[in-house]
N, C-alpha and C positions, 0 to 999 in steps of 0.2 A: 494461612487464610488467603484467599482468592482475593485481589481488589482489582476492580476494572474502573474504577472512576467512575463520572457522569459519562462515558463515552455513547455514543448512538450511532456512529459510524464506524467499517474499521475497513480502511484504504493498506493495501497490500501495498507497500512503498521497498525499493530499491534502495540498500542503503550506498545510495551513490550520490556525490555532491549533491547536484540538481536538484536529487529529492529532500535529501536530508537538509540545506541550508532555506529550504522553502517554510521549513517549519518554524523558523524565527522572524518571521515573516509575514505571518500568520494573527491575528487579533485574539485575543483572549477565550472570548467569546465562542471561536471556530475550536481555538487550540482543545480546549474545555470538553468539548464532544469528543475528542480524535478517542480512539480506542487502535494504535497503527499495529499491524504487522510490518516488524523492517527482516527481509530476506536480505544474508550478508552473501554478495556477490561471487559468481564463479570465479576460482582465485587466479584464473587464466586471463580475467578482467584486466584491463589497462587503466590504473586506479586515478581518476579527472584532476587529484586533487595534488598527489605524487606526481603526476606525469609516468609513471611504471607500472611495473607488476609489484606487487607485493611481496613480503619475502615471506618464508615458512614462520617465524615467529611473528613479521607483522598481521599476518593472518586471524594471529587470534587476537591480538592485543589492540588494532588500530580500530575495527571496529566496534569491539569492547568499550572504547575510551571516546569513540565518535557517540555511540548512542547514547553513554553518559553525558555528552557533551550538548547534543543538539537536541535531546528527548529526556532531561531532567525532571527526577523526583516527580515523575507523571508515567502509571502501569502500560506497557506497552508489550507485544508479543515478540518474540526474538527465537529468527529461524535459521540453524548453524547447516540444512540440509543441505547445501555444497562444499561444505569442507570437510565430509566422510572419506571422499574420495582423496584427493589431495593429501590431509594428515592421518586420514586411515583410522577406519572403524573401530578395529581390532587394536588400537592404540588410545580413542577418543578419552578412556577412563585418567590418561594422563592430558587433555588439553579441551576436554569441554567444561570442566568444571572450573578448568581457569576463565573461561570464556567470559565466566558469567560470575567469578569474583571479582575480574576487573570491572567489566560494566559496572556491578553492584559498588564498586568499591568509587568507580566514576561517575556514583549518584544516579544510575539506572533504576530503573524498579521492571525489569525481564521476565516475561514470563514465558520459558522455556517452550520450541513447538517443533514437534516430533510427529512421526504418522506411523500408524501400526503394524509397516514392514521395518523400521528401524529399531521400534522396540521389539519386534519379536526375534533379533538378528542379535550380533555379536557385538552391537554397540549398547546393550540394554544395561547394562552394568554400570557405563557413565551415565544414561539416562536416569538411573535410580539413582548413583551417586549425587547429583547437581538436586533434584528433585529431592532428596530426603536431607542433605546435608546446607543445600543452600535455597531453594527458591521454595518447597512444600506445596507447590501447585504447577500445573501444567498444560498448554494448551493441545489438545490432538487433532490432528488433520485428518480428515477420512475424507478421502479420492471418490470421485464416480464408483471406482472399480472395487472399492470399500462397498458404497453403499447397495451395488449386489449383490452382496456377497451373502449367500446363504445363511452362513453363520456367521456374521456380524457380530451378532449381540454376543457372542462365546468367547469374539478375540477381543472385545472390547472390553468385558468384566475380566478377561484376564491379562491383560493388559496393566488393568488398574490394579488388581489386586496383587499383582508381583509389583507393580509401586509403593503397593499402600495407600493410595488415594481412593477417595470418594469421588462419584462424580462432580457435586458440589464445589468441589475440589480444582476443578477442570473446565478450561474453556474447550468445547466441542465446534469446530468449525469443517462445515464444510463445504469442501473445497469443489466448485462447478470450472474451477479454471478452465478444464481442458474441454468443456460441454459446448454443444452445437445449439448457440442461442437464435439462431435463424426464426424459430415461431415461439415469441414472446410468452404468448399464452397459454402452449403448451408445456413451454417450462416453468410458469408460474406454478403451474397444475402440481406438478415434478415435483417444486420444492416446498407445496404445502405436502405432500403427503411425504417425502422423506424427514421432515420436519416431526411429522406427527408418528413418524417409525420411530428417530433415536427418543425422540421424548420417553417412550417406552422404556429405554433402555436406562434411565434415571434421571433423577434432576440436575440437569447440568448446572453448573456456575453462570454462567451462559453459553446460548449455542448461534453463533456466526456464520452467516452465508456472504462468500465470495465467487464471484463471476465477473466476468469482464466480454465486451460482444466488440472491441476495440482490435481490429485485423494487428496480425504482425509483421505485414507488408506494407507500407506507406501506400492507400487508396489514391492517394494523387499524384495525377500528372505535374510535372514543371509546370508552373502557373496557372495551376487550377485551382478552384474551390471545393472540395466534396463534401455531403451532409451524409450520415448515416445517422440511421436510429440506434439510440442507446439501448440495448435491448436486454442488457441485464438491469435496469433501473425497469423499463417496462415491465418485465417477468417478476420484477420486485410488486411493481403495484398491483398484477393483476392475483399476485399470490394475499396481497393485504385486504384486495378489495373480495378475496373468496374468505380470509377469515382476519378481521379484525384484531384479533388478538397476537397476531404476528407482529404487529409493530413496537410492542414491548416488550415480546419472548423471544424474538428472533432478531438479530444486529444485520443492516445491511452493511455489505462491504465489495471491492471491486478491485480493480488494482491498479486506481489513481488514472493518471491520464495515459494510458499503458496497455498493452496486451499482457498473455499468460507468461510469453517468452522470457526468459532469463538468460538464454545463454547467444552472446550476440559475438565470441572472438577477441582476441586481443587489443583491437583497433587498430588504427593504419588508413583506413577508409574515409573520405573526406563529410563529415554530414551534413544531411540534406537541411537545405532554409527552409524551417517549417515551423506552423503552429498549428495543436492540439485542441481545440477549443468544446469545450462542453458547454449544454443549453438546456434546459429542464430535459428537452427529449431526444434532443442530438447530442453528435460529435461534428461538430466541423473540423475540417484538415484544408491548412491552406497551405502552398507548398510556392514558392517562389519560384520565376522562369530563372533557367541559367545561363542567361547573359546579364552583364554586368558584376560590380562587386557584392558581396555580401550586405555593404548597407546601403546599397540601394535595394538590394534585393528583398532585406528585412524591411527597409522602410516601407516597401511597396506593398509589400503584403499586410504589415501592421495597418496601414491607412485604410486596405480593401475590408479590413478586417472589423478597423473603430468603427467604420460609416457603415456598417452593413445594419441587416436587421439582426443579426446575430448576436453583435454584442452588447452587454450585460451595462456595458457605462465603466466611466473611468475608477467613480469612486467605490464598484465593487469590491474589488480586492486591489492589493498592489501588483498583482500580477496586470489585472486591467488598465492600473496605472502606468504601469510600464509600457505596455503597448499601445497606448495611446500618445506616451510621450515619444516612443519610436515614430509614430506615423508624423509627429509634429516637428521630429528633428532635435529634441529636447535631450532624447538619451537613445540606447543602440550604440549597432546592431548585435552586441550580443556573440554570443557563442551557442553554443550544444547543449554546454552546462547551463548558461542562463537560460535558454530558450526550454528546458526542462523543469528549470525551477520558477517559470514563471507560470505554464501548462499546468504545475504542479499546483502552484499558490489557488487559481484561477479554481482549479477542480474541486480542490477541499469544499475550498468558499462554497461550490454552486451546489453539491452535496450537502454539505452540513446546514446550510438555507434552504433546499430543498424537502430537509426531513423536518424542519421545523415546526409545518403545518401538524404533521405525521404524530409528532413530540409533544408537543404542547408549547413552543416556544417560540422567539423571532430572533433575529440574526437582525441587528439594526446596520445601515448601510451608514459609513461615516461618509461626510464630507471629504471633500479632494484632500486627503493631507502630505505634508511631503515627506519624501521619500527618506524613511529611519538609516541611522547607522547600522551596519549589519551586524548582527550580536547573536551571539547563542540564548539560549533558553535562558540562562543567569541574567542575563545583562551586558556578559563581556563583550565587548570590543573582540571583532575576529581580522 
């Protein structure tokens, strides 16, 4: 049986430090809505946490044991799409189903996601295996390039039907990742009426829209400030405000404080000082000049940052927290990894208070409180 929680958002999240330890981090109340997709990283990645690459068995197993770990006994999406190539399609029937006995076994609750050139390919055999022997539901991704496709509707009942699932059965998400959000309103357009094509196609368990208008080039110059408009959150409203009933049949989701990009290189390259920052209807990008050290550089830009009109206030989230205490000298400057997991924190928050109105619900702002031991999802001490 399908269970998605109370989720109302679902952030396309990076299962990379920065993202994943953001989520303990997180207030009840936020956690409560999350519905995440975590994409397990190109295995060519340079892993923040090891300091390496990974090896061919930690491949399947460390992930596995991270999303138990940091995304406990709470339904989440789990997408093995880059380790086809690496451990090989034509083998997957031996190491995808481990993927997802460990997770499970590490107190996950996974819900397998696949897109309809993987299942119609040579790795469709572990897809039914995991699906019929351990998880009984499954989320599908259908691409731009999916949704024009003539016969859609053909490869999708057959799809399911060499599962065995019902759509009910299935989260149907799709995916605008790679989509040209330049005119908000005409994409709004787009995804009520692709919206109103799969509904045709059955009653989904639910059906999820991801996009992100967030460049994958860094917009700013050394010590500059840049505002762009968030334009898949706009294309979201202008698709709710043409049919209200979107907001309870259709999930927004984005891919967190992030572009569509996934594949960024081993590392080796020094990162740039920068913060992320989302606003009801922007992205702000501040980027630090480079002269001087790193925490001057973070401090500088956290301070341009507090005092702007931009920001949201300290006791929004802890991610607010933190960069207010950077501007003050309190804490910083931080790394890659924190400067991710705090972009991260920040996002969730202004999303899942953002859909509030939307929901029926509020997201109450605590007072300044200080800063938690860092813990997993349980409680533990990390």
């Amino acid at each position: 049986m399908l269970n998605i929680g109370s989720g109302v958002y679902s952030p396309v999240l990076r299962l990379k430090q920065g993202e994943y330890t953001a989520l303990g981090q997180l207030p009840i109340d936020v956690l409560a809505r999350l519905l995440p997709l975590f994409v397990i990283p190109p295995p060519k990645e340079r892993d923040p946490e090891l300091q390496r690459q990974l090896t061919t068995s930690e491949l399947v197993s460390i992930p596995a044991l991270r999303l138990g770990k940091h995304w406990p006994l709470r339904p989440c999406m789990f997408d093995p799409r880059y380790l086809f190539k690496q451990l090989g399609a034509d083998k997957a029937a031996e190491w995808l189903p481990e993927l997802f006995r460990v997770a499970i076994a590490a107190h996950g609750q996974p819900v397998p996601v696949s897109d309809l050139r993987t299942i119609e390919g040579i790795a469709f055999d572990a897809i039914r295996s995991v699906v019929h022997r351990i998880t009984h539901n499954l989320a599908l991704r259908v691409t731009l390039d999916d949704l024009t496709s003539t016969d859609l509707r053909r490869r999708i009942h057959s799809a399911l039907l060499k599962l065995g699932l019902k759509p009910q059965d299935c989260i149907l998400i799709l995916d605008f990742g790679k989509a040209e959000l330049s005119d908000p309103q005409v994409v709004g357009d787009i995804l009520l009426a692709e919206f109103q094509k799969v509904m045709e196609f059955g009653l989904w368990g639910q059906v999820i829209w991801h996009a992100t208008s967030y460049p994958e080039k860094n917009p700013a110059n050394p010590g500059q400030l840049v505002e762009l408009p968030r334009n898949e959150w706009l294309a979201w409203s202008r698709a709710i405000d043409l049919d209200a009933g979107l907001r309870k049949n259709l999930m927004y989701g984005d891919f967190a404080a992030d572009s569509a990009k996934f594949t960024f290189g081993s590392g080796g390259i020094a990162p740039i000082c920068h913060y992320r920052y989302s606003t009801p209807l922007h992205w702000v990008v501040i980027r630090a000049s480079e002269v001087g050290t790193v925490k001057d550089a973070m401090k500088d830009i956290a301070t341009r940052l507090a005092s702007s009109v931009h920001f949201a206030g300290r006791a929004f989230s802890l991610g607010d927290k933190y960069i207010a205490d950077t501007a003050s000298g309190r804490d910083g400057p931080g790394n890659a990894t924190t400067w991710r997991r705090v972009n991260t924190i920040h996002h969730l928050t202004r999303v899942v208070t953002d859909l509030g109105p939307q929901r029926g619900y509020q997201i109450v702002e605590r007072e300044d409180a200080p800063q938690p031991e860092q813990t997993d999802l349980f409680g533990k001490s990390r």
